[in-house]
MINUBA-729423 format. One record per residue (C-alpha): residue number from 1; x, y, z. Coordinates in nm, 4 decimals, padded with zeros to 6 digits, m for minus. Last residue first. Example, Ala and Ser with C-alpha at 12.3 -4.5 7.8 and 13.67 -1.06 7.14 Angstrom:
2
+------+----------+----------+----------+
| resi |     east |    north |       up |
+------+----------+----------+----------+
|    2 |  01.3670 | m00.1060 |  00.7140 |
|    1 |  01.2300 | m00.4500 |  00.7800 |
+------+----------+----------+----------+
This chain:
177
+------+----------+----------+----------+
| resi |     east |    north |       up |
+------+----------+----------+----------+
|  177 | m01.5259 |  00.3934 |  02.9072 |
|  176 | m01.5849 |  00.6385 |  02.6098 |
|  175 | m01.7736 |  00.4399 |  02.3080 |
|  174 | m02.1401 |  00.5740 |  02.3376 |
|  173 | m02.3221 |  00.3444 |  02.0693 |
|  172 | m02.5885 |  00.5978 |  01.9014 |
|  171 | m02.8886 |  00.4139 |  01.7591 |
|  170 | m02.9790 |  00.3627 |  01.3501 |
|  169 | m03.3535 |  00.2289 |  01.2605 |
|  168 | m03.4558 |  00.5449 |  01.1216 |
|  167 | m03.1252 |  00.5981 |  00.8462 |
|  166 | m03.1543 |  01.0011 |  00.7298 |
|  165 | m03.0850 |  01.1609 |  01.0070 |
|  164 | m02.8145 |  00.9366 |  01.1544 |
|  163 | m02.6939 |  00.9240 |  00.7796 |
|  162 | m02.6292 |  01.3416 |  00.7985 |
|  161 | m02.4225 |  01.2512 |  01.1943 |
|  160 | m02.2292 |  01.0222 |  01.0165 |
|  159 | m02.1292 |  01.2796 |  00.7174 |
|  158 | m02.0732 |  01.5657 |  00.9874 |
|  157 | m01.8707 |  01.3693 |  01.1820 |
|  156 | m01.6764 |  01.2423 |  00.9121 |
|  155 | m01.6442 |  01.5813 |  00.7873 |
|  154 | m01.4991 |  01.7376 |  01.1019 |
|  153 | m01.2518 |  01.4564 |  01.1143 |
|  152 | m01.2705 |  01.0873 |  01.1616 |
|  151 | m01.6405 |  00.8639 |  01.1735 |
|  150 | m01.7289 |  00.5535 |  01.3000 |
|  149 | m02.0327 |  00.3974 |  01.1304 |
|  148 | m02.1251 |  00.0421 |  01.2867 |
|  147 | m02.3021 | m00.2039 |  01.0248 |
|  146 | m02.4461 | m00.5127 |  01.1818 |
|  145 | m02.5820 | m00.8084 |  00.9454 |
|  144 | m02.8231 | m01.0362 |  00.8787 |
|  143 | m02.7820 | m01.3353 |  00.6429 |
|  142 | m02.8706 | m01.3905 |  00.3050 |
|  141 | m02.7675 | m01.7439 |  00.3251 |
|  140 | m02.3498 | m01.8146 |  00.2747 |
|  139 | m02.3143 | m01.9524 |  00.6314 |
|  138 | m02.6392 | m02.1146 |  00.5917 |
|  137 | m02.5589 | m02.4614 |  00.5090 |
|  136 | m02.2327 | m02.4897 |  00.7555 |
|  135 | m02.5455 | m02.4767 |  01.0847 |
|  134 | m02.5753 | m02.1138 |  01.2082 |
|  133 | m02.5843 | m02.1072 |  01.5818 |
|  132 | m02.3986 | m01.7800 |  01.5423 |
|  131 | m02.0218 | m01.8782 |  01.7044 |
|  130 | m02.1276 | m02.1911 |  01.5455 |
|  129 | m02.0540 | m02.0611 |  01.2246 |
|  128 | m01.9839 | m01.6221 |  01.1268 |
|  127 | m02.2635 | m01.3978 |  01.1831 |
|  126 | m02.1926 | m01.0988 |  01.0353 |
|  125 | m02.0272 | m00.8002 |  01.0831 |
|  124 | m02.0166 | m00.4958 |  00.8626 |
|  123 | m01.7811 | m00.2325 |  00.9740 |
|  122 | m01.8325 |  00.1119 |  00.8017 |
|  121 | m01.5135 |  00.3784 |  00.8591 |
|  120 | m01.5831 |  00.7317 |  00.7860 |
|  119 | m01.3583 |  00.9987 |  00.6577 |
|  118 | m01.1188 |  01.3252 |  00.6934 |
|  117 | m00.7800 |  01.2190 |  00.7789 |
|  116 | m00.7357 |  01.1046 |  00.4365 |
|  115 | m00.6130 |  00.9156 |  00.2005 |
|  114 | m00.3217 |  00.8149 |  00.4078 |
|  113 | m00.5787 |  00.6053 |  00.6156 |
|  112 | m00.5436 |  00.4161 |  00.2811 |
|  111 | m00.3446 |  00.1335 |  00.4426 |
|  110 | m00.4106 | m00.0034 |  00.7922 |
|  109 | m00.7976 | m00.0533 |  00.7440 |
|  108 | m00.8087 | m00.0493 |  00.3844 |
|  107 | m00.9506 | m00.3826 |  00.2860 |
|  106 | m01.2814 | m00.1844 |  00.0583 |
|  105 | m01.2152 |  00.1540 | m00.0139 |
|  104 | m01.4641 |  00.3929 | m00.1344 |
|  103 | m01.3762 |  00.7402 | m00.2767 |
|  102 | m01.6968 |  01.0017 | m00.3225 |
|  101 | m01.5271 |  01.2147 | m00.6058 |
|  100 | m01.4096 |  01.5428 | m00.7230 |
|   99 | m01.1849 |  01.6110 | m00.4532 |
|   98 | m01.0827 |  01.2953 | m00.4091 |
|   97 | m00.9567 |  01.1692 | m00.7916 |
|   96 | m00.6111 |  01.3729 | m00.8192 |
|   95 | m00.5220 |  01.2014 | m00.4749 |
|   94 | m00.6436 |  00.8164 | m00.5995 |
|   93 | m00.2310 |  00.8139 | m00.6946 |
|   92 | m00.2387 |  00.4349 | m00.6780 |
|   91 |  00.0921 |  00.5159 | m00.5637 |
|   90 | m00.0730 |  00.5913 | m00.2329 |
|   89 | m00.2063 |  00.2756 | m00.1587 |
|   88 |  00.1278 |  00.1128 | m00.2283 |
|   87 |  00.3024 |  00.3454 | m00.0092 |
|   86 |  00.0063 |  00.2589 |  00.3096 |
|   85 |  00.1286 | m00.1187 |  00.2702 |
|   84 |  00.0470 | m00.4958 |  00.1739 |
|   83 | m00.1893 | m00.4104 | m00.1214 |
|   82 | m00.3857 | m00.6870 | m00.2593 |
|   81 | m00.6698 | m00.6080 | m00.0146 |
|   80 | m00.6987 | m00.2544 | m00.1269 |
|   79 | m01.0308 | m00.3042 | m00.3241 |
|   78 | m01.0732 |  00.0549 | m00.4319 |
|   77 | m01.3956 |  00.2354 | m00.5645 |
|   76 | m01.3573 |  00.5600 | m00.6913 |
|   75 | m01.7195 |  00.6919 | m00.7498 |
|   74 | m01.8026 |  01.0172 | m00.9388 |
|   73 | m02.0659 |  01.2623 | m00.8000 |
|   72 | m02.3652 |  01.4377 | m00.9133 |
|   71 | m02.4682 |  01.1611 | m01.2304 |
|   70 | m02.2418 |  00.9461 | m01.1419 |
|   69 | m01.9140 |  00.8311 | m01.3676 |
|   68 | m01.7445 |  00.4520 | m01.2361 |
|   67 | m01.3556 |  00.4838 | m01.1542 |
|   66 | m01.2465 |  00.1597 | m01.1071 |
|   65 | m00.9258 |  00.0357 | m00.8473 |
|   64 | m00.7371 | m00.2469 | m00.7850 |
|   63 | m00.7844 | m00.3847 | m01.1257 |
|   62 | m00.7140 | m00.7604 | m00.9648 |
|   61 | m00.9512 | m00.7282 | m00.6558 |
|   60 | m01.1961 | m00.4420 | m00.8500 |
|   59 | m01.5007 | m00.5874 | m00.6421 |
|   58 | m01.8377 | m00.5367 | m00.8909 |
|   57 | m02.0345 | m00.2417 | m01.0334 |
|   56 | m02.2511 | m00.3072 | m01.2951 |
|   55 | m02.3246 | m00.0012 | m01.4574 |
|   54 | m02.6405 |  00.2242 | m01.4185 |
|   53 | m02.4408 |  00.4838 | m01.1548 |
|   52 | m02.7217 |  00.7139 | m01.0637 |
|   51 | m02.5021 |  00.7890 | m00.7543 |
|   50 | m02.7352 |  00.5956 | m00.4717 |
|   49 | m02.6842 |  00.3386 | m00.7014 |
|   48 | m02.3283 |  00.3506 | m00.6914 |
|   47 | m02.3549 |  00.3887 | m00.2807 |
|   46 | m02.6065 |  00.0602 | m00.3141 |
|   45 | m02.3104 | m00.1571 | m00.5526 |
|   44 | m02.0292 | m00.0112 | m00.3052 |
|   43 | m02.2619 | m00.1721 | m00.0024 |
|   42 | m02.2899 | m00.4844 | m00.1813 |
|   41 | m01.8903 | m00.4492 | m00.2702 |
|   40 | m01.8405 | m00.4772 |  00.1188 |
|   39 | m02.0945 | m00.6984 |  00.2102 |
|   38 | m01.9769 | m00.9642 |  00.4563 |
|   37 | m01.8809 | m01.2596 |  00.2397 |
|   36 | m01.5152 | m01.2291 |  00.3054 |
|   35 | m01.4562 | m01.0515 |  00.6562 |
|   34 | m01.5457 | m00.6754 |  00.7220 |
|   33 | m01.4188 | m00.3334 |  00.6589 |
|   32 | m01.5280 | m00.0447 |  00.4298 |
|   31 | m01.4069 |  00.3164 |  00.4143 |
|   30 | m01.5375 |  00.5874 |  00.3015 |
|   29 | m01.3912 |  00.9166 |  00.1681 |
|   28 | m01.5606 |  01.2344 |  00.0903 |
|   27 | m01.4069 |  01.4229 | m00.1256 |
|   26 | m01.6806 |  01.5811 | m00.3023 |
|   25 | m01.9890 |  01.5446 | m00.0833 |
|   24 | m02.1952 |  01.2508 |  00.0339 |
|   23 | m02.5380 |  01.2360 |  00.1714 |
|   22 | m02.7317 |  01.0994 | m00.1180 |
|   21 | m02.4814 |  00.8006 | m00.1733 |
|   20 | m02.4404 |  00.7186 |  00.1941 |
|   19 | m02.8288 |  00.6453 |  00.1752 |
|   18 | m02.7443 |  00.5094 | m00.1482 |
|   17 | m02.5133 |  00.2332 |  00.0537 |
|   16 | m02.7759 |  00.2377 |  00.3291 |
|   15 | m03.0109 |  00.0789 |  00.0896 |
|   14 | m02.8034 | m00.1401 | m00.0495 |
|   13 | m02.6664 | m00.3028 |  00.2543 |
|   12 | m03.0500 | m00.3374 |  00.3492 |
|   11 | m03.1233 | m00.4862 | m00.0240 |
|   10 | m02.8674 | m00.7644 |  00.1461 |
|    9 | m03.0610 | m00.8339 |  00.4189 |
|    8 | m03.1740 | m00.7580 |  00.8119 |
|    7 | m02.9279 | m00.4420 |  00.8102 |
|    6 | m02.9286 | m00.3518 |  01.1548 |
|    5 | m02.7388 | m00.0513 |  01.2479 |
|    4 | m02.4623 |  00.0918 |  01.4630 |
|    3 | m02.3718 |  00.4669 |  01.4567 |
|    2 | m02.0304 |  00.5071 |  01.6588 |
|    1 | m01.9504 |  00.7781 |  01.9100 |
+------+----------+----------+----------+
């Protein structure tokens, strides 16, 4: 099953970023996919939030990774798009950092799955040119977008099924055909 949700505008992303904030436990992983633009390190900014993280928190493309201190959890926040393979990922050495932490990994579909088995995956889509009706003005507006939750593992599951609580507007997508 996947949870799919609105998110009308960026505080949205926020929001549901310290929604995942306040349901999170040690270890937990996420991960976050979705083209330039679509509010990836937004989300990270509301999950650091969510963490009573005061700092600025901003897309570590060249650092790779930053470790920011919460006040109940630590965030390790990865931009993996640099990286071209799963051995790369993992000679980041992030391992000593999971238990303790909530890890979040922007560009890691088809690399940090090696993190963990254990995990949720948040796709933000959003509307992308013509395909959307959107003239080439408004492609960088504040512009709605769709986040679907799919979760791995017993603790994925239990981590989407703690934001289905928590999030009102999110709806159940059946995915078995």
């Amino acid at each position: 099953m996947i949870l799919s949700m609105n998110a009308p505008t960026v505080a949205d992303i926020q929001r549901i970023g310290a929604v995942i904030a306040q349901q999170a436990q040690p270890g937990d992983l996420v991960m976050l996919t979705g083209p330039l633009g679509a509010g990836k390190t937004t989300m990270t900014q509301g999950i650091a939030r969510g963490l009573g993280i005061t700092e600025a928190v901003s897309s570590p493309t060249f650092a790779i990774a930053q470790v920011y201190h919460g006040q109940r959890l630590d965030l390790v926040h990865v931009d993996a798009y640099r990286l071209n393979s799963i051995e790369e990922v993992d000679a980041l050495d992030l391992d000593s950092s999971l238990e303790e932490s909530l890890t979040v990994v922007e560009w890691g579909t088809g690399k940090a799955e090696v993190l963990s088995d254990e995990r949720i995956e948040v796709f933000i889509q959003r509307p992308q040119g013509s395909d959307a009706g959107l003239e080439p003005e408004d492609l960088f507006a504040d512009a709605p977008r769709v986040l679907k939750i799919q979760a791995y593992g017993e603790r994925g599951v239990s981590l989407q099924q703690r934001l289905a609580d928590e999030i009102p507007e999110a709806s159940w997508e059946n995915t078995a055909e």
